[in-house]
C-alpha beads as a LAMMPS data file, in Angstrom:
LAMMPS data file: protein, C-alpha beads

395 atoms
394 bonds

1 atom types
1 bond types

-500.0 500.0 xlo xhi
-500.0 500.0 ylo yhi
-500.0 500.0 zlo zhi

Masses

1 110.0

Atoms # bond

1 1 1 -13.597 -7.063 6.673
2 1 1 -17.250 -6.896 6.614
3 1 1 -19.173 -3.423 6.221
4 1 1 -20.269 -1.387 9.260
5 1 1 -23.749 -2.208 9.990
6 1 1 -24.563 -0.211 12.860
7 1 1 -26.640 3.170 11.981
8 1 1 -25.213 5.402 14.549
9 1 1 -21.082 4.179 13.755
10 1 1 -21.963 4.736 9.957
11 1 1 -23.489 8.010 10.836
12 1 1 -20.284 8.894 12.414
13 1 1 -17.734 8.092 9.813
14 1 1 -19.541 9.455 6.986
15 1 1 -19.875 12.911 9.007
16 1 1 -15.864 12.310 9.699
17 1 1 -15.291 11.781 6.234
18 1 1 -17.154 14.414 4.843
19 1 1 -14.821 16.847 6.761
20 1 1 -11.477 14.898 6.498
21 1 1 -9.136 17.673 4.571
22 1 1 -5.848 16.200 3.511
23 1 1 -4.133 17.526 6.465
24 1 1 -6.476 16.360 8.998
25 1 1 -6.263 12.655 7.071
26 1 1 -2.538 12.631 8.064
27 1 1 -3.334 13.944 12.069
28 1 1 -5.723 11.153 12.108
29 1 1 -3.089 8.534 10.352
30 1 1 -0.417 9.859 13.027
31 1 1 -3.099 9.990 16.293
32 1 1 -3.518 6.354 15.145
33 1 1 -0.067 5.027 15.074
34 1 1 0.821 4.057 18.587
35 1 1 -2.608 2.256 18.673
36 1 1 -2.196 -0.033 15.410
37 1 1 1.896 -0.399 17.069
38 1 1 0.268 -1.769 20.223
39 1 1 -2.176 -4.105 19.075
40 1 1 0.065 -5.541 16.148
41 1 1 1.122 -8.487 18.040
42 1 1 -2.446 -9.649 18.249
43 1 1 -2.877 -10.536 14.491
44 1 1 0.843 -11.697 13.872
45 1 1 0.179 -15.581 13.295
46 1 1 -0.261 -17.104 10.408
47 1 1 -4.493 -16.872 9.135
48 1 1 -4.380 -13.621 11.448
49 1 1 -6.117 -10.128 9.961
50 1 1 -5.962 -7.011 11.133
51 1 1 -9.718 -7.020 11.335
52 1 1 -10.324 -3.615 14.603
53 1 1 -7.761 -1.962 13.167
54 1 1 -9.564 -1.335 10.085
55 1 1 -12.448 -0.525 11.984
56 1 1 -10.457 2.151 13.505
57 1 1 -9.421 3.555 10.058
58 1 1 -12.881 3.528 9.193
59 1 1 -14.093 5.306 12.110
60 1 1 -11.219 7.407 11.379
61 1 1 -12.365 8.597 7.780
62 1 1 -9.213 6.870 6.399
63 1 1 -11.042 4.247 4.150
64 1 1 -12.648 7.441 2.318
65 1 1 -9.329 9.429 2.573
66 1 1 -8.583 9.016 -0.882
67 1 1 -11.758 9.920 -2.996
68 1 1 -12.536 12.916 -4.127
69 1 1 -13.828 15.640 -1.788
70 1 1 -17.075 15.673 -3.585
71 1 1 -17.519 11.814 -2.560
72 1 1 -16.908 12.463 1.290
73 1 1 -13.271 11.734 0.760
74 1 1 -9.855 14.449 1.930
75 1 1 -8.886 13.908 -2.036
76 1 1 -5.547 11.594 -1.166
77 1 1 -5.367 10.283 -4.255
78 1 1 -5.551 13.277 -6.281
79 1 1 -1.702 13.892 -7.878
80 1 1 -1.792 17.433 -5.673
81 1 1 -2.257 15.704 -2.557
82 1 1 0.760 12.989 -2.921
83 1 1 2.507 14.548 -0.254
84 1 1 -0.564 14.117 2.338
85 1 1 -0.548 10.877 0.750
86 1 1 2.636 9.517 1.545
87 1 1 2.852 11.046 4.949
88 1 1 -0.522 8.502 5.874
89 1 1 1.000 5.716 4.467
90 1 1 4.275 6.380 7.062
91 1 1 2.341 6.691 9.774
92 1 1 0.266 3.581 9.383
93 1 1 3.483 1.843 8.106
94 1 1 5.151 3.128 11.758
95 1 1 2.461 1.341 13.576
96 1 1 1.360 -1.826 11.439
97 1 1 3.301 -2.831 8.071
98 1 1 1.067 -5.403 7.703
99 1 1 -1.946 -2.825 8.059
100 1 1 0.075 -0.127 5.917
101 1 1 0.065 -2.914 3.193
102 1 1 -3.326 -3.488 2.976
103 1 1 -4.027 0.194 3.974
104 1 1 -1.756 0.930 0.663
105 1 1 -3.501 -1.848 -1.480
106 1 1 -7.220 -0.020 -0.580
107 1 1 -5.587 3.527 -1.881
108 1 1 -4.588 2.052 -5.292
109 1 1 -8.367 0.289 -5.743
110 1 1 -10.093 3.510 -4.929
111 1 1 -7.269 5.077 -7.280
112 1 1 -7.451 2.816 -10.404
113 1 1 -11.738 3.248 -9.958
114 1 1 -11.495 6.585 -10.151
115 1 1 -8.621 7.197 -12.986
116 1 1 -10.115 4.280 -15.528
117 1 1 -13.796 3.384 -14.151
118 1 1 -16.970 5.636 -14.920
119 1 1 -18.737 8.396 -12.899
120 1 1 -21.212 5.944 -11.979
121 1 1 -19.013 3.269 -11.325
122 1 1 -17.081 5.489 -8.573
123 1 1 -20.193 6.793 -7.329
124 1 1 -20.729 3.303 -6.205
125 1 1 -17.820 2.110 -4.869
126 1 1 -17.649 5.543 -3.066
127 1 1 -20.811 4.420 -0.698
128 1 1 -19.446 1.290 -0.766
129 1 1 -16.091 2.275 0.729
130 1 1 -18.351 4.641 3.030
131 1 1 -20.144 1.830 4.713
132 1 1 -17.306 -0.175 5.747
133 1 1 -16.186 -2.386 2.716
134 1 1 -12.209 -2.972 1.912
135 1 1 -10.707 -2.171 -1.365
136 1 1 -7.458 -4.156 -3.004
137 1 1 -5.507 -5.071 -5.986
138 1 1 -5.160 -8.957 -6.341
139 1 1 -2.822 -9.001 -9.706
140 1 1 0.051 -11.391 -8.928
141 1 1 -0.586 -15.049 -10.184
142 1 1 1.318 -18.056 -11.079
143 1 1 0.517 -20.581 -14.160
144 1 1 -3.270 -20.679 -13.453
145 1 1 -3.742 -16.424 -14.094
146 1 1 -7.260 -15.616 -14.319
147 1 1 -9.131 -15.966 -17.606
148 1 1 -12.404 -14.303 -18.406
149 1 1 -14.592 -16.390 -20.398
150 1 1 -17.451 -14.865 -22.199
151 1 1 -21.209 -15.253 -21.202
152 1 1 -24.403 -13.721 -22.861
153 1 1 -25.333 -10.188 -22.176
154 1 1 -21.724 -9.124 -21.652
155 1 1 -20.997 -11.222 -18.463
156 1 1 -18.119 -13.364 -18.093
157 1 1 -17.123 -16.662 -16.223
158 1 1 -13.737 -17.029 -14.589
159 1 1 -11.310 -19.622 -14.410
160 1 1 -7.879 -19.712 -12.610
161 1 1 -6.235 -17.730 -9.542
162 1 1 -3.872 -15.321 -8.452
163 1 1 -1.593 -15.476 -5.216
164 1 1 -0.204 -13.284 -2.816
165 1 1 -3.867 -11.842 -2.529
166 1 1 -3.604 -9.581 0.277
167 1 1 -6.724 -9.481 2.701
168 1 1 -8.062 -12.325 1.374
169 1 1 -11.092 -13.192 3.053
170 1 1 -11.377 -9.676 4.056
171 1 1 -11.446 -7.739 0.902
172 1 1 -15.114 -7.579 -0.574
173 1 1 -13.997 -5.520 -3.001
174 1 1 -10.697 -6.430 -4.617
175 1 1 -9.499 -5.197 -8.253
176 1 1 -8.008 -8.410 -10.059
177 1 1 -6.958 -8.596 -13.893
178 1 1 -7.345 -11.066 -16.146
179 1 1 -6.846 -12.276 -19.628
180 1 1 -9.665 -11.711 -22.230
181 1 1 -10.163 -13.921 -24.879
182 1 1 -8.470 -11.390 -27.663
183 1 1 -5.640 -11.445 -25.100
184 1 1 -6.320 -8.007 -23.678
185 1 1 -5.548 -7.460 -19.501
186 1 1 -9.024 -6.487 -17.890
187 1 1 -8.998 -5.134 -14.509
188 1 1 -12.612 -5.782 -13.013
189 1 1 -14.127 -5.823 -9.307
190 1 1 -15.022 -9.268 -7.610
191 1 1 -17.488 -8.239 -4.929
192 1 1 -16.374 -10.929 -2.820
193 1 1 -19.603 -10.925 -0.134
194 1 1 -21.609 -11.962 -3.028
195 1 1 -19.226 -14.978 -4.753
196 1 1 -16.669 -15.904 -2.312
197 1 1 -13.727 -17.314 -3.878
198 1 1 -12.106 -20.524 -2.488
199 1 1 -8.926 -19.558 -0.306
200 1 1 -5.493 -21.559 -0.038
201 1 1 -4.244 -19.638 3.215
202 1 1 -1.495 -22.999 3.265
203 1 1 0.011 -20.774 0.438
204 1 1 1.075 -18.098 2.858
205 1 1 3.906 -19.217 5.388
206 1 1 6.086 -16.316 5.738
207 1 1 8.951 -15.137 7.299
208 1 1 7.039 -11.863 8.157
209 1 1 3.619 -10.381 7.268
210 1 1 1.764 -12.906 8.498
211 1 1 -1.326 -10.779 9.120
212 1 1 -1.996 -9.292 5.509
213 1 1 -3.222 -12.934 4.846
214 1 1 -2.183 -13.162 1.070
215 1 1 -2.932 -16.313 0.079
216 1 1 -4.128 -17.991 -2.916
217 1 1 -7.139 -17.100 -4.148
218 1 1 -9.218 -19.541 -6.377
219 1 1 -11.757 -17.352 -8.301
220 1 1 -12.115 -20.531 -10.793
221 1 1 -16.488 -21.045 -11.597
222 1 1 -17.196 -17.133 -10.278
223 1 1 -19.110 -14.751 -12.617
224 1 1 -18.848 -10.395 -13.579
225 1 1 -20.934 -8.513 -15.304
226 1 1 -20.126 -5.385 -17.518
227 1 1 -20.473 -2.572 -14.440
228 1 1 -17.631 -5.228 -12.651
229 1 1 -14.868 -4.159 -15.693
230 1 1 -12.987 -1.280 -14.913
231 1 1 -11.839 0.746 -18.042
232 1 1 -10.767 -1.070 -21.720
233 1 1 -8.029 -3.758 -21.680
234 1 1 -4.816 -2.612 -21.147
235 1 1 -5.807 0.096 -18.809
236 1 1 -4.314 -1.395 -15.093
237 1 1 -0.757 -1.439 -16.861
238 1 1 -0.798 2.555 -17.819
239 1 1 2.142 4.359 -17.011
240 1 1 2.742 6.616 -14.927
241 1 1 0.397 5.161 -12.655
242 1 1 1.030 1.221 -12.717
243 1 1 5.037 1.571 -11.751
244 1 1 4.941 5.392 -10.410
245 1 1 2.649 3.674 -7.451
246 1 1 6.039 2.240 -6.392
247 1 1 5.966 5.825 -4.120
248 1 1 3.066 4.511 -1.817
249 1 1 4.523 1.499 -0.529
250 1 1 7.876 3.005 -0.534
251 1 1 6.029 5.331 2.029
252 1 1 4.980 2.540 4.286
253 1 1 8.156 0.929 3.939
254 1 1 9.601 4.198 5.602
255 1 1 7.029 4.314 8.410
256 1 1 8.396 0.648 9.596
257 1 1 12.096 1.878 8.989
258 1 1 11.061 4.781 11.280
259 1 1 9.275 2.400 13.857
260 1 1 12.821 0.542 14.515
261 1 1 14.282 3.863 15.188
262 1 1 11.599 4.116 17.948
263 1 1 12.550 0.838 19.337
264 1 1 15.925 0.844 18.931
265 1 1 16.014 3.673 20.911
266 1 1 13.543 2.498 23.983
267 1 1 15.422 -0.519 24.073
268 1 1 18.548 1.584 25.000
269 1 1 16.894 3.591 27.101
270 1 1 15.701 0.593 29.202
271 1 1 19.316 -0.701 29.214
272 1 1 20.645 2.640 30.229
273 1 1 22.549 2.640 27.091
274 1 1 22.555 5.904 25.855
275 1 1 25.757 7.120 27.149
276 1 1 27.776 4.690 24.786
277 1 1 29.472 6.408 21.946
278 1 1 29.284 3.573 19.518
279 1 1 25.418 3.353 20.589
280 1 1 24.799 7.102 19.619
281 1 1 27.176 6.989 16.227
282 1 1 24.473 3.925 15.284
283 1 1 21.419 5.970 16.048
284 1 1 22.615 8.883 14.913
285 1 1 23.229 6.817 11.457
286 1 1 19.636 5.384 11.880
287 1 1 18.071 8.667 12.619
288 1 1 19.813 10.107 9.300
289 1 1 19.142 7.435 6.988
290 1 1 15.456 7.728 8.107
291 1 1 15.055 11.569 7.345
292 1 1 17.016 10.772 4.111
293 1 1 14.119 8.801 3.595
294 1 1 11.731 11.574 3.892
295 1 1 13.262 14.177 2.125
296 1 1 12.847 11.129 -1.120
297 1 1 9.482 11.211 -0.572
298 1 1 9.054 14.722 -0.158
299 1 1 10.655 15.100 -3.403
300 1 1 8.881 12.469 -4.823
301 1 1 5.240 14.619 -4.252
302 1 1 7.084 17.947 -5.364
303 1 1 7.940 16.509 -8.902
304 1 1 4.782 15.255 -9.428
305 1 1 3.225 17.000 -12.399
306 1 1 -0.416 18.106 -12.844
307 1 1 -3.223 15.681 -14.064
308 1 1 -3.278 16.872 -17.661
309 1 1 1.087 16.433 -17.505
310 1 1 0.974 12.686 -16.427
311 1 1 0.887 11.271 -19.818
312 1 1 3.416 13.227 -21.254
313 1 1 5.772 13.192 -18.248
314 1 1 5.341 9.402 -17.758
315 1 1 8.895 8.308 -17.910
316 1 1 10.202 10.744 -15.825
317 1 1 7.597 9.839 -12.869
318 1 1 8.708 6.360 -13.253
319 1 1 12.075 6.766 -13.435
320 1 1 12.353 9.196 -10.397
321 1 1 9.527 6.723 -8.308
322 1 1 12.218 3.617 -9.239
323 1 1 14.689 5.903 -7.832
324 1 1 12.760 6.478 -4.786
325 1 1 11.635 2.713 -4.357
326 1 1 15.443 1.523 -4.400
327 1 1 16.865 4.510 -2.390
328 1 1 14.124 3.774 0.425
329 1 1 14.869 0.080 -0.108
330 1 1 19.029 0.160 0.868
331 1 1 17.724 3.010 3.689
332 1 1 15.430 0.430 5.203
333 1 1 17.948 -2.731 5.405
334 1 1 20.535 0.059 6.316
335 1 1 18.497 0.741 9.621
336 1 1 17.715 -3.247 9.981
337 1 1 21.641 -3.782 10.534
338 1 1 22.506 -1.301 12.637
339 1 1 19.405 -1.886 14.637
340 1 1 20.671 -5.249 14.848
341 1 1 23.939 -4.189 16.093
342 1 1 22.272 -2.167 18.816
343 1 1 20.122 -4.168 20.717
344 1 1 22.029 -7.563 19.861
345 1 1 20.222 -10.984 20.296
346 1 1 18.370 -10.113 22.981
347 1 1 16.526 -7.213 21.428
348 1 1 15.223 -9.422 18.471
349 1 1 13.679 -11.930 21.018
350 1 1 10.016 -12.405 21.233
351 1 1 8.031 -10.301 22.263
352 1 1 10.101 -7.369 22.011
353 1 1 8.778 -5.345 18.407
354 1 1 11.589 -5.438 17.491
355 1 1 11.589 -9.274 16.378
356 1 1 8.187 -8.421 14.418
357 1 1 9.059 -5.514 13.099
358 1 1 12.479 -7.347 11.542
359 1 1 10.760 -9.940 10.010
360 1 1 8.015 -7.672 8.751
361 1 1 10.072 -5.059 7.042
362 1 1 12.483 -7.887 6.096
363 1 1 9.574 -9.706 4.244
364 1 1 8.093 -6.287 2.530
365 1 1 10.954 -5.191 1.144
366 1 1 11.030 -8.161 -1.450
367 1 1 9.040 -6.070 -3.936
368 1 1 9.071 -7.305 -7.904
369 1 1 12.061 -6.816 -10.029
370 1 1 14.162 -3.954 -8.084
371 1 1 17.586 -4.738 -10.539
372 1 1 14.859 -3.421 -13.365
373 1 1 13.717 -0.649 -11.531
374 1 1 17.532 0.527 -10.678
375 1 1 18.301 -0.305 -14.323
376 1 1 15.728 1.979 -15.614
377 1 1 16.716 5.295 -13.898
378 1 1 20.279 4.189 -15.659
379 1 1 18.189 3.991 -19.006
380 1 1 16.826 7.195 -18.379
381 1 1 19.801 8.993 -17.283
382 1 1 21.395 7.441 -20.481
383 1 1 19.088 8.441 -22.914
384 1 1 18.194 12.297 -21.938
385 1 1 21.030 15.236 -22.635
386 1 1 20.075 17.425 -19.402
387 1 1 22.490 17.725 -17.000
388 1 1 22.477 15.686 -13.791
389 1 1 20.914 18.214 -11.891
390 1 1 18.127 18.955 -14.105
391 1 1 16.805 15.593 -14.979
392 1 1 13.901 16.213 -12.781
393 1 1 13.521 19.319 -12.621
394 1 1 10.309 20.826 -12.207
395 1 1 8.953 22.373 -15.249

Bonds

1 1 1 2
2 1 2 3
3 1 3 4
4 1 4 5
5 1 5 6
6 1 6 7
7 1 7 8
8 1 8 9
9 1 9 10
10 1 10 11
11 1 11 12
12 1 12 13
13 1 13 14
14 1 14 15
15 1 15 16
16 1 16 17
17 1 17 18
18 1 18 19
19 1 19 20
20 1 20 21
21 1 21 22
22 1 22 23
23 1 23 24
24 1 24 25
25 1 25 26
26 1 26 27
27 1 27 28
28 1 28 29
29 1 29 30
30 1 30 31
31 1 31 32
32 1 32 33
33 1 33 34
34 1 34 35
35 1 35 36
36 1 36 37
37 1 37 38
38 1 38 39
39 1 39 40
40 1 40 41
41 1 41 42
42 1 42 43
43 1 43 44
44 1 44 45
45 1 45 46
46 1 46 47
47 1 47 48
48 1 48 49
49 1 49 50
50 1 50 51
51 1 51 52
52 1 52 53
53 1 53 54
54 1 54 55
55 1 55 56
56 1 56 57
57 1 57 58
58 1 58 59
59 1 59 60
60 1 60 61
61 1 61 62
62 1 62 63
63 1 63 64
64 1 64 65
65 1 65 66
66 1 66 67
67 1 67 68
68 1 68 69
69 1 69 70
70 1 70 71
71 1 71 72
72 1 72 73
73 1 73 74
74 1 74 75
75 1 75 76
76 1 76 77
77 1 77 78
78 1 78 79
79 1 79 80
80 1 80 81
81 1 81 82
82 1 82 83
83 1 83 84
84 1 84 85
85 1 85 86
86 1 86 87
87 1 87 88
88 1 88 89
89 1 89 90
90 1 90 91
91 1 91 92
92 1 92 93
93 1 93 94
94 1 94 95
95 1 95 96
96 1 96 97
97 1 97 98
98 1 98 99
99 1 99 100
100 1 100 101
101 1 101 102
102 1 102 103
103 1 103 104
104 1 104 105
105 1 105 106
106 1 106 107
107 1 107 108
108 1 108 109
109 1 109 110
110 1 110 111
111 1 111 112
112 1 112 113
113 1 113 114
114 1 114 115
115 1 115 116
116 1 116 117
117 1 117 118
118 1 118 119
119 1 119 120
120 1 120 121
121 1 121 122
122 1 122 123
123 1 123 124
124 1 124 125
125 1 125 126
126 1 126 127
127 1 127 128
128 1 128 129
129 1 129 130
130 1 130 131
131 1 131 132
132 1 132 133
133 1 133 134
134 1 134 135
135 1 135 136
136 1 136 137
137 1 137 138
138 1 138 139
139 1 139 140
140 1 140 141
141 1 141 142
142 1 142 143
143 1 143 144
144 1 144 145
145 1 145 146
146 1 146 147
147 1 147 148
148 1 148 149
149 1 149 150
150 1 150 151
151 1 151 152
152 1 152 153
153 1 153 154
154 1 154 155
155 1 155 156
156 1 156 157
157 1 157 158
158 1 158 159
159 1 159 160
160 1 160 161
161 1 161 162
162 1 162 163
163 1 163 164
164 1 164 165
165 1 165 166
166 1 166 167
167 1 167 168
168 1 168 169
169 1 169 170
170 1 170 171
171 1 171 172
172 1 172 173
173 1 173 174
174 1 174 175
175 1 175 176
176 1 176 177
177 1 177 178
178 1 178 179
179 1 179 180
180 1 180 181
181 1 181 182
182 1 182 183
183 1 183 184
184 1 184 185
185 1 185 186
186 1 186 187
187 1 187 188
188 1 188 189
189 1 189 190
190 1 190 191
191 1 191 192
192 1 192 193
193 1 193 194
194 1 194 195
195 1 195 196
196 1 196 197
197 1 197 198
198 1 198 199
199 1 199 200
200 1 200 201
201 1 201 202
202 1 202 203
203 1 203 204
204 1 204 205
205 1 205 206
206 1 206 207
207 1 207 208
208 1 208 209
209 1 209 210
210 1 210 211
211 1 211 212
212 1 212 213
213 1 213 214
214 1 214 215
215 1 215 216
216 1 216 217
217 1 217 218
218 1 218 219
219 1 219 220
220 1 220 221
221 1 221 222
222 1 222 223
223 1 223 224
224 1 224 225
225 1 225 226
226 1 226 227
227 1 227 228
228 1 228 229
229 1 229 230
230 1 230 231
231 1 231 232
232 1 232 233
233 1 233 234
234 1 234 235
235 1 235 236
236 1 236 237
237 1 237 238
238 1 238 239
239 1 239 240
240 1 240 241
241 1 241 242
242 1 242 243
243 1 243 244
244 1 244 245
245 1 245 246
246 1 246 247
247 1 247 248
248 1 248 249
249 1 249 250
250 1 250 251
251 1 251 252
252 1 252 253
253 1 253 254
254 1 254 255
255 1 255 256
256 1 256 257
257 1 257 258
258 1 258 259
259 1 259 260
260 1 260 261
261 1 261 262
262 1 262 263
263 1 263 264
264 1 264 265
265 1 265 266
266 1 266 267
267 1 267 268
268 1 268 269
269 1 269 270
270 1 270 271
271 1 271 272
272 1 272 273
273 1 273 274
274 1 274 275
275 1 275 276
276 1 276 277
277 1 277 278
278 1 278 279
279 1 279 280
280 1 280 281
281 1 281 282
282 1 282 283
283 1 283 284
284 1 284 285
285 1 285 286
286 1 286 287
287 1 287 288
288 1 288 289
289 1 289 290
290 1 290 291
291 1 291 292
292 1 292 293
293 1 293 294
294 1 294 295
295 1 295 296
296 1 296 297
297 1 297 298
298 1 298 299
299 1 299 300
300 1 300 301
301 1 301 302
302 1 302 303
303 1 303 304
304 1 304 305
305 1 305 306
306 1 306 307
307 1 307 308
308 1 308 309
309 1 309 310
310 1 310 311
311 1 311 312
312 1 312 313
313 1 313 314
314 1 314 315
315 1 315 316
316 1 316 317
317 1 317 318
318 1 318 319
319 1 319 320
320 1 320 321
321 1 321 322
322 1 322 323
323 1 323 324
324 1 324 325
325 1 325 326
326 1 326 327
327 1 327 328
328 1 328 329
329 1 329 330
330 1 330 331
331 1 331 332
332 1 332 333
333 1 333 334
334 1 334 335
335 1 335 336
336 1 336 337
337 1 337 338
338 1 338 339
339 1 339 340
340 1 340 341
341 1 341 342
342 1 342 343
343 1 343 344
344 1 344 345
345 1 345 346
346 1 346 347
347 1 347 348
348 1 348 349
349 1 349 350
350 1 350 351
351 1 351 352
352 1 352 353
353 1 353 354
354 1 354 355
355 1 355 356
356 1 356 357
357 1 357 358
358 1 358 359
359 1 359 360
360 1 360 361
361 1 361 362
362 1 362 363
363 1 363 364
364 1 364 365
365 1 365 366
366 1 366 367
367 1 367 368
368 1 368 369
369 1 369 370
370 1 370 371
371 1 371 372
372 1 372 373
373 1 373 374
374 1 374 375
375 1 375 376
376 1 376 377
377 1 377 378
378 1 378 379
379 1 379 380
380 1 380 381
381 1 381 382
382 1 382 383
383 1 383 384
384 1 384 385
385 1 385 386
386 1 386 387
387 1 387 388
388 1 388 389
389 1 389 390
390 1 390 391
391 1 391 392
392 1 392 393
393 1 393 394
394 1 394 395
């Protein structure tokens, strides 16, 4: 997505932003929803981007939503605002998931800028998320991971690629990592307007998702320069923050779980349906499981610690945020099936939602290693004496 260039629309979001509170950040994520839910059919081929809708979340103040108050943002991403946080994330989930991922992916950026960069280094990324530009974390690769290879004056040459870069060719600002020489993991910025890396979109042919256009990404020849690296080596792979950011796209795994609710239920409604028993035992499943869902995340924000507890509470955020991830996870194919059952065949032809929002949930659920993320809240269970119902606790 390219910047805003227009005086009087920039002049607009920035006053937006500069009054978004955390509450009004979620009225604008919800106002939003049945927009991004009925345009999503126009991006869902393969090479399509959710290019207005972004424009809409910028004219929204939701590209500033998560920096600091101080920087024109509603403070999303600060640890007391999780619960605003993950209620944005649902609602743009509910009306895109393949906007919610990318939506999720610009969060983290502006997140990982402001936890590990400098003052000076989220001063400018700040105005640079204020006139338009589009955040993102490109860290998956294959056998050609990015190397940084050293220059004079601090600079550094890159060779190799990741995949499954979301937004590519859309993000000017995506956070990648790569592998110093002294094998240290840098995370850096790649202005993208400037060096354009060389795209493989053949990469991405999926069963849903189509329009978060994650392909392979060939940064191979490009160059950074000291103010690019964000933080020392090592930094990206902190925890709590690297797996306890499981919690956000949880979130806008929820909001699509919640969106075939919705149209589970209009297609009954428009089949004059709703008098069947077995129809309302189903929904009445659905409509649980999805609240279930909620109440995870809700308790997800309340056991979230303070800044200066993070550190020292680490495994217990992760642990509880794998907990969260997985529960969501069986909630969402849960509500898949007996959405399935519902509307039969018919309701998963094209171009009911339905048959989008399958394959789209369907496809983001496949999230890295969930047997190690169920495994771990075993571990921790295992290896700490409280009693079940204390184990996260609030202090």
């Amino acid at each position: 997505m390219n910047p805003t260039t227009t005086h009087a629309s920039a002049s607009a979001i920035d006053k937006t932003s500069s009054s978004l509170l955390p509450a009004a950040a979620v009225a604008a994520a919800a106002h939003l929803t049945p927009r991004l839910f009925a345009h999503a059919p126009q991006s869902d081929h393969e090479g399509g981007f959710p290019r207005e809708e972004f424009h809409w979340l910028h004219e929204a103040g939701l590209l500033t939503a998560g920096l600091p108050a101080a920087l024109g943002g509603a403070g999303l991403n600060q640890p007391g605002h999780l619960a605003e946080q993950l209620r944005v994330l649902q609602h743009i989930g509910a009306g895109n998931l393949a906007v919610g991922r990318v939506y999720e992916g610009h969060l983290n950026a502006l997140q990982l800028i402001e936890r590990f960069g400098t003052g000076e280094q989220l001063r400018r990324y700040a105005a640079d998320a204020q006139a338009g530009h589009l955040f993102g974390v490109w860290n998956t690769e294959a056998q050609d991971g990015v190397h940084l290879e050293p220059l004079p004056d601090g600079r550094f040459r890159l060779r190799g690629s990741k995949t499954f870069g979301s937004g590519a060719g859309q993000l000017t600002r995506p956070l990648l990592t790569g592998a110093r020489p002294d094998g240290g993991w840098q995370l850096f910025v790649l202005p993208t307007d400037a060096q354009p890396p060389r795209l493989d979109p053949t990469f991405w042919q999926p069963l849903g998702m189509r329009a978060t256009a994650s392909f392979r990404v060939e940064v191979t020849g490009l160059e950074i320069g000291p103010a690019d690296l964000i933080g020392p080596p090592g930094d990206y792979y902190r925890q709590p923050w690297f797996s306890g950011g499981a919690v956000r796209f949880a979130a806008v795994q929820l909001g699509g779980a919640a969106a075939v609710l919705d149209a589970t239920r209009g297609f009954l409604r428009g089949l004059g349906r709703t008098d069947d028993p077995y129809q309302r035992q189903r929904l009445g499943e659905m409509t649980l499981l999805v609240e279930s869902g909620q109440l995870w995340l809700t308790g997800a924000a309340a056991r979230y610690p303070a800044p200066e507890q993070e550190e020292a509470q680490a495994e217990g955020i992760v642990a509880y945020a794998n907990m969260v991830r997985t529960a969501i996870e069986d909630i969402c194919l849960r509500v898949l099936q007996l959405a399935e059952r519902s509307v039969g065949a018919r309701g998963l032809l094209r171009p009911h939602p339905l048959e989008r929002l399958h394959r789209d949930l369907t496809h983001y659920l496949r999230q890295p290693a969930p047997d190690a993320a169920l495994a771990d809240v075993g571990r921790f269970a295992l290896t700490h004496d409280a009693p079940a119902a204390q184990l996260w606790q609030p202090e």
